[in-house]
N, C-alpha and C positions, 0 to 999 in steps of 0.2 A: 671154642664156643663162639656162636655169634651171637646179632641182631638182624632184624628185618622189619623193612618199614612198608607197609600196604599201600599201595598209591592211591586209592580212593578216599581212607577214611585215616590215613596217617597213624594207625592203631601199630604196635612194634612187637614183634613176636622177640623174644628172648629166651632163645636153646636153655639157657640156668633157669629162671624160672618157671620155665614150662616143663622141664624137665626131659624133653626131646629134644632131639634135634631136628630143625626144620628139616633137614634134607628128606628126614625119615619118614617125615610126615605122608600119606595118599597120596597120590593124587587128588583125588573128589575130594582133600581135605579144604573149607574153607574158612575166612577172616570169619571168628564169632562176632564180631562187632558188627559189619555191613555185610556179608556175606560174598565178598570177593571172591574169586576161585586163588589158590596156592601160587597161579603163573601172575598175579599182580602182586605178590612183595618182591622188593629189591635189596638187595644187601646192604646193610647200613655200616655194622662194621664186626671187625673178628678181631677177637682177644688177641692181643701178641704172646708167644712164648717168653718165659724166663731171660733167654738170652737174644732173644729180640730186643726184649724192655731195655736190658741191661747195656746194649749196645746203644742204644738211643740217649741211655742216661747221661753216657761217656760224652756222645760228639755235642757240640759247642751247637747251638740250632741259632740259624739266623730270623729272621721276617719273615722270611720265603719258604723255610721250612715249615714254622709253625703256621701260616698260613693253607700250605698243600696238608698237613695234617689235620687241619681242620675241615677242610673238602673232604676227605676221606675218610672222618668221624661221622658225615653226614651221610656217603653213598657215594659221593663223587667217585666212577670210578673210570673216565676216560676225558682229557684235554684233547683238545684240537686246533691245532696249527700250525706256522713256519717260526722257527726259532731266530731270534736277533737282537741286537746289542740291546735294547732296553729292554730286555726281557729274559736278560743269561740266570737272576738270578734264581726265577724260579721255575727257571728251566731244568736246574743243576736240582733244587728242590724234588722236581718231580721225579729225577734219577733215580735220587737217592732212597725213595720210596721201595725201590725194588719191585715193580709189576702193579705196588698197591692200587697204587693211581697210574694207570696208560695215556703215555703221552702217543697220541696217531698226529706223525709227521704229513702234512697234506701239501699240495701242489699252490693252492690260491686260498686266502683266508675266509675269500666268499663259500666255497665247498666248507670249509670248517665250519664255518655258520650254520650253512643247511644240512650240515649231517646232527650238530646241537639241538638243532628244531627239531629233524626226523627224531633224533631220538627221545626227546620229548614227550612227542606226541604217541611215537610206540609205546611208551612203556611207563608215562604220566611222572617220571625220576627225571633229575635233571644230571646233566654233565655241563662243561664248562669249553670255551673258548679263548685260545691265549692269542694276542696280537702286539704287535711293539705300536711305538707309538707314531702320530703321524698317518702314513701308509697301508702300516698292518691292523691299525684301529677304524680307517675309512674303509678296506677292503672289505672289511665284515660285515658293512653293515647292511647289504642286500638281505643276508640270511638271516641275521638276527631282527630284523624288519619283518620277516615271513613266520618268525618265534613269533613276535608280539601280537600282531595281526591274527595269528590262531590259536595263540592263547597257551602255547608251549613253553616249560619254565626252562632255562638257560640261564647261565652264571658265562656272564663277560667278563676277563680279566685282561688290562693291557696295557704294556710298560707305560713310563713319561721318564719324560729328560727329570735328571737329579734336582731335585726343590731348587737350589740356586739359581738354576738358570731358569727356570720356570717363568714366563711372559717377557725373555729377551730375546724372542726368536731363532732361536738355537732352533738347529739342523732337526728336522721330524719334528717339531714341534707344534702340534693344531692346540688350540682351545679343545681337550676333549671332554672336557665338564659338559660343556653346551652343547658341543657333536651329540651323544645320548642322551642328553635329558630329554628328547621329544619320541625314544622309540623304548624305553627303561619304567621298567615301576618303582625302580631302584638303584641311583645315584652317585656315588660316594669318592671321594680319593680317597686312600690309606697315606697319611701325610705324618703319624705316627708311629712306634712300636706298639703301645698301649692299644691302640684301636683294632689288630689285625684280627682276634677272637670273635670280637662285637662286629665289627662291621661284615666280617666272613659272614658268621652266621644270618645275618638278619638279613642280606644279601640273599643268600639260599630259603633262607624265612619268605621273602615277598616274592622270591620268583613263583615257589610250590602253589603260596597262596594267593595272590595277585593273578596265578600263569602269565607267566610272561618273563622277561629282559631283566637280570640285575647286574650292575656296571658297579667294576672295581677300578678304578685306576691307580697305578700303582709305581710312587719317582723311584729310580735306576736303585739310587743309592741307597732309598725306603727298604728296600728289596734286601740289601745287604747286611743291614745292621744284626748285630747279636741280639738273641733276644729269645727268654726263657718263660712261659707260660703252663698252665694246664689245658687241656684240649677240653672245650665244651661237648658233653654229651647230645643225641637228637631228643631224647626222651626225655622228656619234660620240658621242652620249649616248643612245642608244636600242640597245636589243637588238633582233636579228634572231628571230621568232618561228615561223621557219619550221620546227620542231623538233618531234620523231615519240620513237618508244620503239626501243629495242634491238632486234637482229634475232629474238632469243630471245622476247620477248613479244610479238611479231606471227606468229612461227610457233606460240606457244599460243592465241594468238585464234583462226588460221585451223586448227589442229583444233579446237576447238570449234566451229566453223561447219559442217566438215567432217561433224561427227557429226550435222548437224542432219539432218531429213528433210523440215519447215516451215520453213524460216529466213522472218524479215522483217525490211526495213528502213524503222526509222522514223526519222523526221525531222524536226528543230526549227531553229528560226533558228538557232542555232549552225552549221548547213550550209550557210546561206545560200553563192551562188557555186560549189557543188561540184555541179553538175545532173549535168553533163554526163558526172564518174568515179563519182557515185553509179548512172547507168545502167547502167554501163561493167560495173559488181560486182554487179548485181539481173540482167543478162544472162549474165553465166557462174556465177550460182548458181541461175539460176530461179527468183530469190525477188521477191513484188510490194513494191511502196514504198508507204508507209504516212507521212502526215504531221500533226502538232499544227500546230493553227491558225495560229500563226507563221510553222512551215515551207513555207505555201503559197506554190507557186508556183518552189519550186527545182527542182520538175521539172516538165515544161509537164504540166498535170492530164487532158489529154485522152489523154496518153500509157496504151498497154495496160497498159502494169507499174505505173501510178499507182492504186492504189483507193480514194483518198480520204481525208479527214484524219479525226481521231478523236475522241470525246467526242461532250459532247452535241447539238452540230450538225456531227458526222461523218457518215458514210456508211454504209449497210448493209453495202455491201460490205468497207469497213475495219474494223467491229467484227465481222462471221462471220469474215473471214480470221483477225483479232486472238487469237478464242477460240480455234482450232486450231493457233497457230501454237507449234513447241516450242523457237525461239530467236528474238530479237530483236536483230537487230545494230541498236544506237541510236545516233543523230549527232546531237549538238550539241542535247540536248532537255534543259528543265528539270525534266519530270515535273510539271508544276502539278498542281493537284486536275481541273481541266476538263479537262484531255487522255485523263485516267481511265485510263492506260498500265496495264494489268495486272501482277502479278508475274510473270514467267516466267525461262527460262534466260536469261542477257542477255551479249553483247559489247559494253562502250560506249567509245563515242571522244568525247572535251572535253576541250578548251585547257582548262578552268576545275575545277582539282580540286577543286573545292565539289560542281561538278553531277554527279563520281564517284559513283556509287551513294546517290544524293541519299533516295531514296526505298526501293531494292531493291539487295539486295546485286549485285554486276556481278561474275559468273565469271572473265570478264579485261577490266581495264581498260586503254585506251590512250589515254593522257595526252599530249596533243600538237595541232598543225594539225591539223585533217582534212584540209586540204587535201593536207598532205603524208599522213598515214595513211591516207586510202580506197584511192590507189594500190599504197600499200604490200598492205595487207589483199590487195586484188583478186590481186596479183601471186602473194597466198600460196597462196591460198583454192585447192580443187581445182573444176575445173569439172564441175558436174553440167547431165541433162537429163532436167530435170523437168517432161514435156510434161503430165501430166498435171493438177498440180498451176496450172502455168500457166493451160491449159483451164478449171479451177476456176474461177481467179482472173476471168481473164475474163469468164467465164458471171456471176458474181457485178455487175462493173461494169456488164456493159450490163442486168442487172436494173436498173440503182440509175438509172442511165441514163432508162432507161423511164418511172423512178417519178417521177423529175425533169421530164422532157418533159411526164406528165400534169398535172403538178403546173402549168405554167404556162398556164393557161386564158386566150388573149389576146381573149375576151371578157367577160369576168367584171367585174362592178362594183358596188362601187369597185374600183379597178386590184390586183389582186394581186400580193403580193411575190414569188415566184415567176416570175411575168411580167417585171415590172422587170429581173429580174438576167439571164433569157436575152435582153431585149432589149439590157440592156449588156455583155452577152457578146459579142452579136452586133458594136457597133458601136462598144465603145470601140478605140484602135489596139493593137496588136501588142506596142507597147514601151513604152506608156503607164505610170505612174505612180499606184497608187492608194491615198487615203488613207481609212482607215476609223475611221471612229467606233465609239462604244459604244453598244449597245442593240437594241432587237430588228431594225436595218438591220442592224447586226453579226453576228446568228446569218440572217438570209435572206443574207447576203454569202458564209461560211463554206459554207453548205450548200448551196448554188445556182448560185456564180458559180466558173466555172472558169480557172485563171489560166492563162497561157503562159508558159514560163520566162522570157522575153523581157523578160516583166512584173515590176514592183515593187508589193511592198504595205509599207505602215507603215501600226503601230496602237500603240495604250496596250495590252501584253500584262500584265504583274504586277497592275499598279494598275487596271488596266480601268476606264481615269476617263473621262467623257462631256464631251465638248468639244475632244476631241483633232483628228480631224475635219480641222476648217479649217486650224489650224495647220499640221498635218502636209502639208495639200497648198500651201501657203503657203513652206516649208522646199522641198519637192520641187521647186516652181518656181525656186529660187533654185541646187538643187545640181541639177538637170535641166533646164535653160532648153532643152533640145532637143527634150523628150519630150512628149505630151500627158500633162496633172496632170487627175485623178479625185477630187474627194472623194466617196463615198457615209455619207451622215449622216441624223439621225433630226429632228424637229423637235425634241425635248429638247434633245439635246444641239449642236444649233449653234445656237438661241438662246442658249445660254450665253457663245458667243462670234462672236455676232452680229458685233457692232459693226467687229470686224475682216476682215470682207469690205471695209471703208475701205481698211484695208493696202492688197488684193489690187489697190484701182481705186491707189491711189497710188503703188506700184512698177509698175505696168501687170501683172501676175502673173495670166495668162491661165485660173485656176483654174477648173474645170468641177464645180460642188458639185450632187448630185442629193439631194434631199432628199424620205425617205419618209417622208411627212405622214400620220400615224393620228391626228394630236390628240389623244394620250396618251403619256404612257408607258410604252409597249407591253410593252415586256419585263417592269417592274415589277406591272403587270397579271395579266400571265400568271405571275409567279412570285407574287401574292397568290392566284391562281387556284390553281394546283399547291399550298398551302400552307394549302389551305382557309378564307383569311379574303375578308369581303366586299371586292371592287373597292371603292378609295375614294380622292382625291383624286390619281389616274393620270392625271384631265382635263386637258388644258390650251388654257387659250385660243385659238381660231383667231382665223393670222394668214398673212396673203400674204408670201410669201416672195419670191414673184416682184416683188412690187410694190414691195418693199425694193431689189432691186437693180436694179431699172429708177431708181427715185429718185433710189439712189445715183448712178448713172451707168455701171451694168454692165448687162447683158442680164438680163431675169427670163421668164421662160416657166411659165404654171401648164399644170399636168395635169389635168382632171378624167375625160379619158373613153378608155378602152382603145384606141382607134383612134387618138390621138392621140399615143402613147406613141412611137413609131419615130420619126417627123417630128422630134418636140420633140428626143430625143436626138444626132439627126441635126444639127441646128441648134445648139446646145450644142456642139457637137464641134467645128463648123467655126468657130465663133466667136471670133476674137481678141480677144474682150471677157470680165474676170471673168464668169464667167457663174452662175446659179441656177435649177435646172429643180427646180420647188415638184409633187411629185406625189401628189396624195389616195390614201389607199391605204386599208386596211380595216385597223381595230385586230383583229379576230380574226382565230387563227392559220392556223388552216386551215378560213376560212369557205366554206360551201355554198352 
């Protein structure tokens, strides 16, 4: 029998007292508490057999033991990293677990990090990062920089030289107290036996609720010592986060909507999960949906109420609506600079009172789930019929529509980017998984490719760091093993983290990376272009992409010529082999 904990509202379903078992549960079954759908709890933990216990009973548990058994009382159920000497012991810990807890050996600690984040962000659960100390604890910290940054929770763990030598400059030795304390919500050495219980958990406590970075650090010899405990359970140390605002400040939000004549709703990964009640309240207000790059994909984009994301590879239609709109109900959005969210009258909803009136003051704020508040709002909100206003909105999409369709010339050569994305519009699956990198693949992604709610994307959104990419569909494979995994990537940025397409052949991790090959740059190019300095050192050397992962021992497929495009994608798809479809594309943006 197990447990399962809801990523939204931390509520834990328990097979014994529910008397079911999850597994058996609907589908359509969802969280009573926030109304989550069934695909947002993750496993917390499973009863051991008789002779499981009993074997456990037997062996002598050191530091490192009961530490990996308290990750895996929580959910913890994949490490990621290179293994070495200050970090043998709970290394051996994680063995010995037997599958409980997966250790994915990777190539560089920076991909360990960004696959922590992606997963994260997929799936609102946290996993963990191992690094020795020194080297394997500065390697990480690109990706666990891009957790903090987007508010993904991660459990850092990473050896230190044995307490003795500690501040005598022994070999791998950094100050790593101070190294994280500026990108962590959560701090700690493990410097006794007694603290491994306490500090594990609360560790995992601040990442979930903080989202973000908790850092263990942990001496050689810490790691070793005998040492016998009881395993803290999740349930009853976590708050239920399914909680909304009083009835009196959602009856002030919904007259201030009420007064609107343009309302819009925009929408940030903070919404993620909520498509389906954000429709619900854009249909009895007549208002279009509007989303920041993040937020793609929480409502299927083909939808007529959807007009596209915003900023500078938005939509014509989302910035004309933008400018006439006289209120802004906002969800779960952080206002970055790219999103370019105008000031106007605004209702916002965030879990996170930081992102309260981050940038603009917020008429009425509602602090809470959205999941629990869109329903609330909706329930309040008066229904209007604003056929006209509707009619606008439409007339506006299928312009954008139009300009898009031209935009992809599938004879044009070299392949244009445009092209690429209607044809993996066309042929990626329904509930597929896509992971995107940074660079100019990133703005033809944003502005081309239309998602289905159905659909997943993960990206490096704060940090917008290039190389993120592979990791992240690397991570998707492992918390999606059901789903077809996407990466679309630039040749910049997955050279960067080439090497670990190895991973993808060595877990079998069926990844499908399409890479638009300009042999530059791209984006950098064209931002020295806008910026009036001459192109310079944006070149980079051509190199077969495809030829890498046939080598390796995964499928590689080059693209040189427009007619070729469908087939190649087609075959990628069906592929049970990591796969790499290398496509030459043209570095100008909107060549003639």
């Amino acid at each position: 029998m197990a447990k399962y904990r809801c990523t939204v509202c931390n509520w834990v379903y328990d097979d014994v007292k529910q008397k079911v078992k999850f597994e058996d549960l609907p589908k359509e079954w969802v969280c009573p508490i926030c109304g989550a759908p069934k695909s947002a709890f993750v496993l917390l933990t499973e009863e051991k057999t008789g002779k499981e216990a009993a074997s456990e009973e037997k062996a002598e548990n050191t530091v490192s033991d009961v530490l990996i058994n308290q990750i895996a009382a929580w959910g913890v159920r994949y490490v990621f990293g290179i293994p070495g000497t200050s970090t043998l012991g709970v290394i051996d810990a994680i063995r010995k677990t037997n599958g409980k807890v997966r250790y994915i050996q990777v190539r560089h600690e920076e991909t360990a990090a960004f696959m922590a984040s992606a997963y994260g962000k997929l799936t609102g659960h946290i996993s963990a990062v191992l690094g020795i100390s020194g080297p394997g604890a500065t390697n990480l910290v690109t990706g666990l920089y891009d957790a903090q940054l987007d508010h993904a929770p991660v459990l850092a763990l990473t050896g230190l030289v044995p307490r003795k030598l500690i501040g005598k400059g022994a070999i791998q030795e950094i100050d790593q107290q101070a190294f994280f304390e500026p990108l962590s919500v959560y701090n700690k050495t493990l410097m006794t036996e007694d603290q491994t219980t306490s500090l594990v958990t609360l560790a995992i406590k601040h990442a979930l609720l903080d989202q973000g970075v908790a850092h263990i650090g942990i001496p050689n010899d810490v790691q070793k010592l005998p040492y016998e405990t009881e395993i803290l359970p999740f349930e009853g140390r976590m708050p239920n986060m399914a909680y909304g605002q009083e009835e009196w400040v959602i009856e002030k939000a919904a007259k201030v909507v009420d007064e609107a004549n343009r309302p819009v709703i925009v929408i940030g990964f903070g919404a993620r999960g909520q498509g389906t009640k954000l429709l619900k309240l854009a249909d009895k207000l007549g208002a279009p949906i509007i989303a920041t790059f993040r937020g793609k994909g929480i409502v299927d984009e083909m939808d007529s109420r959807y007009m596209g994301g915003h900023g500078g590879v938005g939509s014509t239609a989302a910035s004309q609506i933008m400018e006439k709109t006289d209120l802004l109900i906002a969800v779960g959005l952080s206002f970055s600079d790219l999103s370019q969210i105008p000031q106007k009258r605004m209702v916002q909803i965030d879990i996170n009172p930081l992102m309260i009136a981050r940038r603009y003051p917020a008429e009425v704020a509602l602090l809470g789930n959205s999941a629990v508040l869109i329903p609330k709002l909706t329930e309040k909100v008066a229904e209007k019929n604003r056929a006209d206003y509707v009619a606008e909105a439409a007339k506006l999409k299928a312009a954008w529509l139009e300009q898009l369709q031209a935009e992809a010339d599938p004879k044009a050569k070299p392949i244009r980017p445009p092209y690429i994305m209607k044809v993996l519009n066309e042929k990626v699956a329904d509930d597929a998984v896509i992971s995107l990198d940074v660079g100019e693949n990133c703005w033809w992604f944003g502005r081309n490719f239309f998602m289905k709610r159905t659909q997943k994307m993960v990206m490096s959104g704060t940090l917008a760091t290039m190389g993120f990419g592979l990791p992240g569909a690397l991570a998707a494979a492992l918390a999606c093993p059901e789903r077809q995994i996407v990466c679309v990537t630039g040749d910049g940025g997955l050279t960067m983290v080439l090497g670990d397409f190895l991973t993808a052949l060595k877990y079998n991790l069926p990844v499908k990376v399409f890479v638009i090959n300009n042999k530059r740059l791209g984006m950098i190019m064209q931002e020295q272009k806008v910026e009036g300095y001459e192109g310079w050192q944006t070149e980079l050397h051509d190199f077969s992409f495809a030829d890498f992962a046939t080598n390796a021992g995964g499928l590689g497929i080059k693209v040189t010529e427009p007619a070729e495009l469908e087939a190649a994608v087609e075959k990628a798809l069906k592929s049970d082999k990591p796969t790499i479809v290398d496509i030459d594309t043209d570095p100008r943006r909107f060549a003639t």
